[in-house]
N, C-alpha and C positions, 0 to 999 in steps of 0.2 A: 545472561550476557555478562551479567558483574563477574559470576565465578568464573567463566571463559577472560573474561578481561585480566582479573584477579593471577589465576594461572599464566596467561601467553601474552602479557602487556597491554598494549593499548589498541585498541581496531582503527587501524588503515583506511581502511578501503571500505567501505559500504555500498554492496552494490543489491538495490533492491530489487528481486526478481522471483520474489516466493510468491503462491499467491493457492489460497484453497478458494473454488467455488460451489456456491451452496444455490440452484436454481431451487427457487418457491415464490411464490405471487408475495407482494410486502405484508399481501394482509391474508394470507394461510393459514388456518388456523391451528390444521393438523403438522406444521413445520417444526423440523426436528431443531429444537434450542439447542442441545448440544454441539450440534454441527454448526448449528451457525455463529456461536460460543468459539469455537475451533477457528471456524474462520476470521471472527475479527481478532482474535489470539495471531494467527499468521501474519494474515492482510496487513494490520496495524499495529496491534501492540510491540512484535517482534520488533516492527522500526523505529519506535519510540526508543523499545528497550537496546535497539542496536546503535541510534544515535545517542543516548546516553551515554556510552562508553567511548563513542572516536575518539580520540585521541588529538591534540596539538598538530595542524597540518593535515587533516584528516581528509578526504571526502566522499561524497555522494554520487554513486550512480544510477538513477532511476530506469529500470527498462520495465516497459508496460507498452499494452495496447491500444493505449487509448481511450479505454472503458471504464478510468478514473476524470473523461469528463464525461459523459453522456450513457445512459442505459440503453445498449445494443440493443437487446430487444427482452420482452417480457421472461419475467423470471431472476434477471439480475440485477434490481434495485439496491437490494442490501450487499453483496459485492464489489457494485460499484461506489456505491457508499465507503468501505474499507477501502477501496484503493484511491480513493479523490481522498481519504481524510491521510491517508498515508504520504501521499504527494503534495500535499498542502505542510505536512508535518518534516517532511525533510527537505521543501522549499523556504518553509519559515526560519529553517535551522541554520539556514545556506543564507538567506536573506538578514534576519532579524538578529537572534540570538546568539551563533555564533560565528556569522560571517564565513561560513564551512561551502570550500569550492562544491560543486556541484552540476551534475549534467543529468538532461533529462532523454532519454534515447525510444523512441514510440514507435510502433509499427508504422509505416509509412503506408499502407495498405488501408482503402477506406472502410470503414466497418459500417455493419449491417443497422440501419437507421430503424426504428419502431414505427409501424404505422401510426399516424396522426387519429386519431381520435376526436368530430368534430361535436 
């Protein structure tokens, strides 16, 4: 992102809507690290690394599903994990540190809720 910044000025616009998913149970044992390495490389570090660079008047557009509050259903714990930590990270940025307008745009569509477990 520095060397994109570096090169074409300063980033605009952030509109967050990447997103790799990795289904494996949290405690998998044969779960492939790499790929789940990749996805918190997309999911999160990208928005860290891409609000780093906005720019003065900059902001944020969050589109997501919703699956950054709650695990749809088994398989996407650590997933959901990158995208709640992603949305906490460009709402703190919007909120706290640098005051950076920001909108949050969610599937309005109810998602698939996990059987309860008693």
């Amino acid at each position: 992102m520095r060397a994109v910044a570096a090169r074409f000025g300063r980033l605009d616009i952030l509109v967050n809507n990447a997103g790799v998913t990795v289904v494996a149970a949290i405690d998998d044992a044969d779960v492939d690290l790499p790929a789940l390495d990749r996805q918190h490389d997309v999911n999160y570090h990208g928005v860290v690394a891409a609000i780093s660079v906005l720019g003065e008047g900059g902001r944020i557009v969050t589109i997501g599903s919703g699956v950054g509050t709650r695990v749809g259903f088994g398989g996407m714990t650590d997933y959901t994990a990158t995208k709640a930590a992603a949305r906490r990270s460009d709402s703190g940025a919007a909120v706290v540190d640098r005051a950076v307008p920001r909108e949050d745009v969610c599937d309005p569509r109810p998602q698939p809720q996990a059987p309860t477990r008693l």
